[in-house]
C-alpha positions as CSV (number, residue, x, y, z in Angstrom):
1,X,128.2,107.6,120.4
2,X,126.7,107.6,124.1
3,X,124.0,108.8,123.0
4,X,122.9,106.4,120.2
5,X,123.3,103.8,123.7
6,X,121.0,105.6,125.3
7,X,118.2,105.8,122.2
8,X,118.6,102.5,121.9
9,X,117.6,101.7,125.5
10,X,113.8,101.6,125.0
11,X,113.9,99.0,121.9
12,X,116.3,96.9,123.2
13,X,113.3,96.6,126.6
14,X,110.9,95.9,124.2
15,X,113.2,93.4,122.5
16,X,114.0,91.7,125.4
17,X,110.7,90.9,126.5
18,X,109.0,90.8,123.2
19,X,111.6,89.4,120.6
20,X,113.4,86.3,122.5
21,X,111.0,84.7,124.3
22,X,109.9,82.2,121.3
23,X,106.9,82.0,119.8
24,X,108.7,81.1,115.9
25,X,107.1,78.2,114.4
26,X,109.3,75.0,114.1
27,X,111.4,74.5,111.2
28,X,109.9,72.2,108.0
29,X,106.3,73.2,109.1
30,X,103.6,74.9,107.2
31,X,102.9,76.8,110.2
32,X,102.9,81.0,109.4
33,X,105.3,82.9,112.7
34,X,103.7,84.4,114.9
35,X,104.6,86.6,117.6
36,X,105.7,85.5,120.7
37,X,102.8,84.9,123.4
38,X,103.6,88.1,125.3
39,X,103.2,89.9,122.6
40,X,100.1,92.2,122.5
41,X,99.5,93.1,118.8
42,X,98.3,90.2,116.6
43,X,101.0,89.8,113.2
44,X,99.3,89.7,110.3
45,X,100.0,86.3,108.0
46,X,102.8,86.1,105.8
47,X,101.9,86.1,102.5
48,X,103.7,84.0,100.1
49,X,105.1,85.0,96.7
50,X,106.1,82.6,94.1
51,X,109.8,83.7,93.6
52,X,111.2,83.7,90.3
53,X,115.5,84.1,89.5
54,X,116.1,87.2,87.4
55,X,118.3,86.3,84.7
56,X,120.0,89.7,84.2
57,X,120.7,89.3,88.0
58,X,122.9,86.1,87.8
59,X,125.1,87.7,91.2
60,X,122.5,87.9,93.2
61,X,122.7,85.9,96.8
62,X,119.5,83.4,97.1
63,X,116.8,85.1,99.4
64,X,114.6,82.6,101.2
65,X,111.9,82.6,102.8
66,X,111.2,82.2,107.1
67,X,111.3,78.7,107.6
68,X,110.4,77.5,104.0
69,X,111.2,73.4,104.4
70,X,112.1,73.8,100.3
71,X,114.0,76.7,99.9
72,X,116.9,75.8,97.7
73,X,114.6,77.7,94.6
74,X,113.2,80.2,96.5
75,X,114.6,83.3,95.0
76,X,113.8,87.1,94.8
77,X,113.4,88.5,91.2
78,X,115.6,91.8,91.0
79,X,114.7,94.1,88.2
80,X,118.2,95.2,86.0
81,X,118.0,98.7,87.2
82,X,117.4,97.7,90.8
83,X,120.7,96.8,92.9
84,X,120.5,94.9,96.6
85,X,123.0,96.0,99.4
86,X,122.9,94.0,102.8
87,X,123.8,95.3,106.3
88,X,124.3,94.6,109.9
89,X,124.3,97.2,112.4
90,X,122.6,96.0,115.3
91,X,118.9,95.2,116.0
92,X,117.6,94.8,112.7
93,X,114.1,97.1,113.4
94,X,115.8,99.9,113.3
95,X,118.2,99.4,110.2
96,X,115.3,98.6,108.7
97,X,112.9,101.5,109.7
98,X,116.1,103.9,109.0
99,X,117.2,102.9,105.2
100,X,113.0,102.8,104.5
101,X,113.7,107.1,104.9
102,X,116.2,107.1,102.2
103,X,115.0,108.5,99.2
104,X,115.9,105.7,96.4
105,X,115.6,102.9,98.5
106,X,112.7,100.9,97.2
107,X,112.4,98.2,99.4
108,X,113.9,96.5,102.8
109,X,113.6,93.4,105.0
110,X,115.0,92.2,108.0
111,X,116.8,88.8,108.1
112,X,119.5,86.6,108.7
113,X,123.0,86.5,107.4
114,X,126.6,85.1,107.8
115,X,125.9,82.1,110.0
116,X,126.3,78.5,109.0
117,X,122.7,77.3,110.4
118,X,120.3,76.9,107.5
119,X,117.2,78.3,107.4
120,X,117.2,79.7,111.3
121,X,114.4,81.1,113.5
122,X,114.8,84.3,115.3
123,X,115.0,82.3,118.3
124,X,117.9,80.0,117.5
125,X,119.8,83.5,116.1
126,X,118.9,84.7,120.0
127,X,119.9,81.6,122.2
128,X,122.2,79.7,119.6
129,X,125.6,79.4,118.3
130,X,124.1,80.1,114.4
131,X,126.9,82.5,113.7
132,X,124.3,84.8,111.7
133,X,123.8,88.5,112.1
134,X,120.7,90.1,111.9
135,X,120.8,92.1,109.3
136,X,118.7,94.3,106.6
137,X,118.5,93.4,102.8
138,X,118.1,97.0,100.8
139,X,116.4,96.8,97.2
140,X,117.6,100.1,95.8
141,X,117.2,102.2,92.5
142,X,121.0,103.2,91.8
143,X,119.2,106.4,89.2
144,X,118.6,107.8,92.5
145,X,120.7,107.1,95.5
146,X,124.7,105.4,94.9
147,X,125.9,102.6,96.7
148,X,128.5,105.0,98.6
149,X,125.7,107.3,100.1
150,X,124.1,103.9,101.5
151,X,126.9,102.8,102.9
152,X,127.5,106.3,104.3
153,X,124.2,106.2,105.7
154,X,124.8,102.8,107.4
155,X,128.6,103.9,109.0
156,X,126.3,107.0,110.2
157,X,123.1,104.9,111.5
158,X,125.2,103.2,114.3
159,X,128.4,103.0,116.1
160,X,130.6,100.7,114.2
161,X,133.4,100.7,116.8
162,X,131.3,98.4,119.3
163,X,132.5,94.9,118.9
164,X,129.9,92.3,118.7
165,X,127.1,94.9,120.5
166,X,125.0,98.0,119.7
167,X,124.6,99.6,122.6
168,X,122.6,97.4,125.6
169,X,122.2,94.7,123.1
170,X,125.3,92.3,123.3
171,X,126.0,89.1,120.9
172,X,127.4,88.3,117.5
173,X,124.3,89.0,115.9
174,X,124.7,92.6,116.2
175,X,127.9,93.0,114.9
176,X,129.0,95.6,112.6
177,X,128.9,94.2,108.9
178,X,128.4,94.8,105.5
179,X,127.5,92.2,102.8
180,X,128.7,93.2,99.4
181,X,127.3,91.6,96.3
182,X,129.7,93.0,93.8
183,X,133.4,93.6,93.8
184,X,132.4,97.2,92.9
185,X,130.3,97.4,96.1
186,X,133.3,96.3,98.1
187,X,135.7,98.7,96.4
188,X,133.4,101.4,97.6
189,X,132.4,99.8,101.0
190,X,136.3,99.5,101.9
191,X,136.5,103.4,100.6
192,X,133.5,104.8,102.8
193,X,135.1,102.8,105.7
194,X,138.2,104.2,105.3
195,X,137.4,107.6,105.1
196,X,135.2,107.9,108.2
197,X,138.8,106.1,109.8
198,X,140.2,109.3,108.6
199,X,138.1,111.8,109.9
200,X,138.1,111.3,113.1
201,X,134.1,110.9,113.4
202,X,134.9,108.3,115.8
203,X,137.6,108.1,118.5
204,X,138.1,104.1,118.2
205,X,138.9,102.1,115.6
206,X,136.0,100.6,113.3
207,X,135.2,97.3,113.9
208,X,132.8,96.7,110.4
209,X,133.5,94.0,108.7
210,X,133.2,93.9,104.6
211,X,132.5,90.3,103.7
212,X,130.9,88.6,100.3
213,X,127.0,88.1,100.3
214,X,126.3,85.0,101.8
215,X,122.8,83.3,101.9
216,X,119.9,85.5,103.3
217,X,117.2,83.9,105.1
218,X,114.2,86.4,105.5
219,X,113.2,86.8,108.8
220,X,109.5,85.9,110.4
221,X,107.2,87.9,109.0
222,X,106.3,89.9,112.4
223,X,109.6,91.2,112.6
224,X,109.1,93.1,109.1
225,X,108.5,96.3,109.3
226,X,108.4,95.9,113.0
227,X,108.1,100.0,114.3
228,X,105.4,100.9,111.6
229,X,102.9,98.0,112.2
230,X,103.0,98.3,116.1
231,X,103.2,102.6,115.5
232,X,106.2,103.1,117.4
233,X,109.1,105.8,116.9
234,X,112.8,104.5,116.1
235,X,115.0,105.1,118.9
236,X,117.7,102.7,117.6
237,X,119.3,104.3,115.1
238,X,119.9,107.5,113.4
239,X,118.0,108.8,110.8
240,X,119.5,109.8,107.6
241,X,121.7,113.0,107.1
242,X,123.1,115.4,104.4
């Protein structure tokens, strides 16, 4: 996976200067994120929703907003025939901008996951023991793309045998991980994982790790869709394969 190190090299500059140098609003405030102050492309405002809780979705993990001081009943409606699957493979642009090409895949957004700091800022996930991963949140139509091609599409997108790193970028928040929401998505998660360890894709061991969906805090609202508002190409991860 050398390779995938060196396409990464470019976001992970832009990251760098762009990403963790602050600019997130304080937490409890009304106050929409913005960018950082070097950054050179005005966000547009977040928008807010009012969030409703599907009742035909009763196993779905709460999905707050950025910084929302009352989030505790701030969740996303999930239609029945819509399914969510939640992943961590590194900087979360890229994940993002990747699973957006899968035909299926109705919806994604970059957040935070796995951590024990409520309602965190980009910043604090950067520069603080939060214990969260950056990770993407896929709405999917399961008529049209499985669970187990997702998944094979996320073991594809990255290199899952780098502990606690995706190439230049180093820290927990990029770990390898995948967030199932059903015991059926974990049977199959566990499955896809074990059969890329058998074929010999990859000549270390896989370091993903299959947990339960915990709470996901959406991300600031710059960081959504990151690559298509500023028009740049993704150079983080792969794209999606037969």
């Amino acid at each position: 996976m050398k390779s995938l190190t060196t396409r990464c090299a470019l976001a992970s500059a832009l990251l760098l200067i762009i990403g963790c140098s602050g600019g997130e609003p304080r937490q409890g405030t009304a106050q929409t994120p913005q960018p950082p102050a070097s950054h050179t492309t005005t966000a547009p405002a977040a928008t807010t929703t009012p969030a409703t809780t599907s009742a035909s979705q009763t196993a779905s993990p709460t999905v707050l907003a950025a910084n929302s001081p009352d989030n505790t009943e701030n969740k996303e409606s999930v239609p029945m025939q819509h399914e969510l699957a939640t992943f961590g493979a590194g900087c979360f642009w890229g994940v993002e901008a990747t699973f957006r090409l899968l035909p299926g895949v109705i919806d994604a957004a970059v957040g935070y996951e796995g951590g024990k700091t409520k309602d965190p800022t980009y910043k604090e996930v950067c520069y603080e023991d939060t214990g969260h991963a950056e990770v993407v949140q896929v709405k999917f139509d399961p008529s049209k793309v499985s669970y187990e091609k997702i998944v094979d599409v996320f073991f594809k997108m990255h290199d899952p045998t780098q502990v606690n790193r995706q190439g230049p970028d180093i820290g927990d928040q990029y770990r390898s991980v995948i967030f199932y929401h059903s015991p059926e998505q974990q049977k199959i998660a566990e499955a896809v994982k074990a059969r890329f360890t058998a074929s010999g894709r990859f000549k270390r061991p896989i370091a993903t790790v299959i947990e339960p969906a915990q709470t996901f805090y959406r991300a600031e609202e710059y960081h959504q869709q990151y690559f298509a508002k500023h028009g740049l190409e993704n150079t983080c991860h792969l794209p999606p394969a037969d």
